[in-house]
N, C-alpha and C positions, 0 to 999 in steps of 0.2 A: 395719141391714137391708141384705142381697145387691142390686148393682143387678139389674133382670132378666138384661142383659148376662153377671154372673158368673154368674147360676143355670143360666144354660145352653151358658157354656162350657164346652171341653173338655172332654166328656162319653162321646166315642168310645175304648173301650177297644183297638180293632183301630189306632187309630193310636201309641197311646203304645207300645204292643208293636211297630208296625213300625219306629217310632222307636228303643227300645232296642234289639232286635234288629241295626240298620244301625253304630248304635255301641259296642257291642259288638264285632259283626265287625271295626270301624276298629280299638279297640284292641286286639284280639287279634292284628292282621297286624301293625300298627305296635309289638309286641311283638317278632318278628323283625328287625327292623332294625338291632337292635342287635349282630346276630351276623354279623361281618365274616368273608370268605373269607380266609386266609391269605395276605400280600402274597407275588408270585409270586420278587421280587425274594430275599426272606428264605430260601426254599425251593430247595436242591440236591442232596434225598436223602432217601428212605422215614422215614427218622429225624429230617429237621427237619421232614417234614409232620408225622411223629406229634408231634413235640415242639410244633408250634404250634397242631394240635387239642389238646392236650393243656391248654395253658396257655387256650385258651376255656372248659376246662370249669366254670370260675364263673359266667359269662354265660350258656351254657347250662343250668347248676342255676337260676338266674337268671328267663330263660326260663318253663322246666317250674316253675319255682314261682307265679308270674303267672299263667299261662295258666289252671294249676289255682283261682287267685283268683277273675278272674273268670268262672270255668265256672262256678263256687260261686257267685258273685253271680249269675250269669243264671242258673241254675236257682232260686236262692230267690227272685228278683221274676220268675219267670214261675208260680214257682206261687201268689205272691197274685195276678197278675192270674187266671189262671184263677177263685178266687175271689170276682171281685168281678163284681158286677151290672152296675155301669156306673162311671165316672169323674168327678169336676167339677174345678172348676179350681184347689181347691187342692190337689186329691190328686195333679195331673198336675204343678203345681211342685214339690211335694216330690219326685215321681220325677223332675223333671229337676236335682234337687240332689244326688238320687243317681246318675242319668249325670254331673255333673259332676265329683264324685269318678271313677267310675270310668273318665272321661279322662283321668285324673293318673295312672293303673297305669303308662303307660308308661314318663312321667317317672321315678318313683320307683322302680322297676326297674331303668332305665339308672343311677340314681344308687346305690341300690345293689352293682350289679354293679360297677360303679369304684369304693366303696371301703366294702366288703365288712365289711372292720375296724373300720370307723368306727359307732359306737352312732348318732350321731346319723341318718347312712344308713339304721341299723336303725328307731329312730325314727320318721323319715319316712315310711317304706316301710310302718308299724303303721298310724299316722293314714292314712296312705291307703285301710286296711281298715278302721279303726274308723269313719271318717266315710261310708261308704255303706253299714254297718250299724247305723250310729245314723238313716241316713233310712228303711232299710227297716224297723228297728222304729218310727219314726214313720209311714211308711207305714201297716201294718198299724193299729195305735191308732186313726191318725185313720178309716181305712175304716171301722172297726168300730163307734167313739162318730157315723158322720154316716151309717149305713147303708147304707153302700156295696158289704156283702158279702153274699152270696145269702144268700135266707131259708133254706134247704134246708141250708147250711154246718151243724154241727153244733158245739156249744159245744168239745168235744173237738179237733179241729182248729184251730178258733181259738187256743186257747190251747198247741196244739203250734207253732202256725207263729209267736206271739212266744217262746216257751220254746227254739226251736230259734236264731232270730237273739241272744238273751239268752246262751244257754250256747256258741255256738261262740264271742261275742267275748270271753268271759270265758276263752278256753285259748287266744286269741288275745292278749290282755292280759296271760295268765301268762308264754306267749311274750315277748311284750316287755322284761318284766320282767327276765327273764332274762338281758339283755345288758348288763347292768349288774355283773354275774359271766363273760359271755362272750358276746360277741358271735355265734358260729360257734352254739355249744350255742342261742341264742336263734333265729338262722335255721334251725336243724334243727328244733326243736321247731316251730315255726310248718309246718313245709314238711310234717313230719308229720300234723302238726293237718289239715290240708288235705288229707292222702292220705286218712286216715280218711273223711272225710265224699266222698272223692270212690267207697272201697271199702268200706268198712265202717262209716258213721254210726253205729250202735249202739253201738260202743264207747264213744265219748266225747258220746253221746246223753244228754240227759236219762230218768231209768225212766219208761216206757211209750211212746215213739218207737222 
């Protein structure tokens, strides 16, 4: 049995949102830091500026690949929170297990973009997206089995918004897969993956989303 203590903590959905919102924005600047201005020393002519923007542009694919990661995660855990009535304390550990994953983007980013070629980089870089859509599909589950989502929700949506974390990490796991045949072909499709649902979900949507 809950002590009273747990039944009434963290119950505030306006702060678990102000919370991931704050880090969120941390790992999306601390994103960029990774992208070094070209030493001045290296540079004495229109042709080796181009040639050492040039050689950044892994970093910068790099980057825009992230970025787009976690805009995807922060639009899908803000739209369970709009769904749900109120919060308790376990559904606000699970969301901080999923900020805890999606403080590792940056790490795994940087280590990506240094070595590109490397599966294992590839790897890394997967778990780092698989693990904060295995909390937000535990998210959603446990709101739904302890009542935590409006009455008003409609079974319909319910069952889009796990259908929709279900099917993106499955072309996210195909992605991975795939580097196992090519590493480069495995980072494209992923990056792909990712453009879709940033412009066109419906393509690689489950029917009826």
């Amino acid at each position: 049995m809950p002590t009273l203590y747990n039944r009434i903590a963290n119950q505030s959905m306006e702060r678990l949102a102000a919370l991931s919102d704050g880090l969120f924005a941390i790992a999306m600047t601390l994103l960029v830091l990774d992208l070094h201005v070209p030493v001045a020393e290296a540079v004495h002519s229109e042709h080796d500026l181009g040639r050492a923007l040039l050689a950044l542009a892994p970093r910068f694919g790099m980057y825009g690949m992230s970025f787009l990661t976690l805009s995807i995660f922060w639009n899908g855990q803000q739209t369970q929170l709009n769904f749900l009535a109120r919060s308790n304390r376990d559904l606000t550990w699970i969301h901080l297990a999923f900020l805890c994953a999606i403080s590792m983007m940056p790490f795994s980013t940087q280590l990506l973009a240094e070595f590109p070629a490397y599966r294992t980089a590839l790897l890394v870089y997967w778990l780092n997206i698989l693990l904060p859509g295995i909390a937000l599909y535990a998210s959603w589950r446990y709101a739904s089995r302890a009542g935590l989502v409006k009455d008003d929700v409609p079974m319909e949506i319910r069952r889009a918004i796990r259908r929709r974390v279900v099917f993106a990490q499955g072309w996210y796991a195909l992605g991975a897969l795939l580097c196992f045949l090519s590493v480069r072909l495995s980072i494209g499709l992923i990056f792909l993956v990712q453009l879709n649902y940033v412009i066109a979900p419906r393509f690689l949507a489950p029917r009826g989303e």
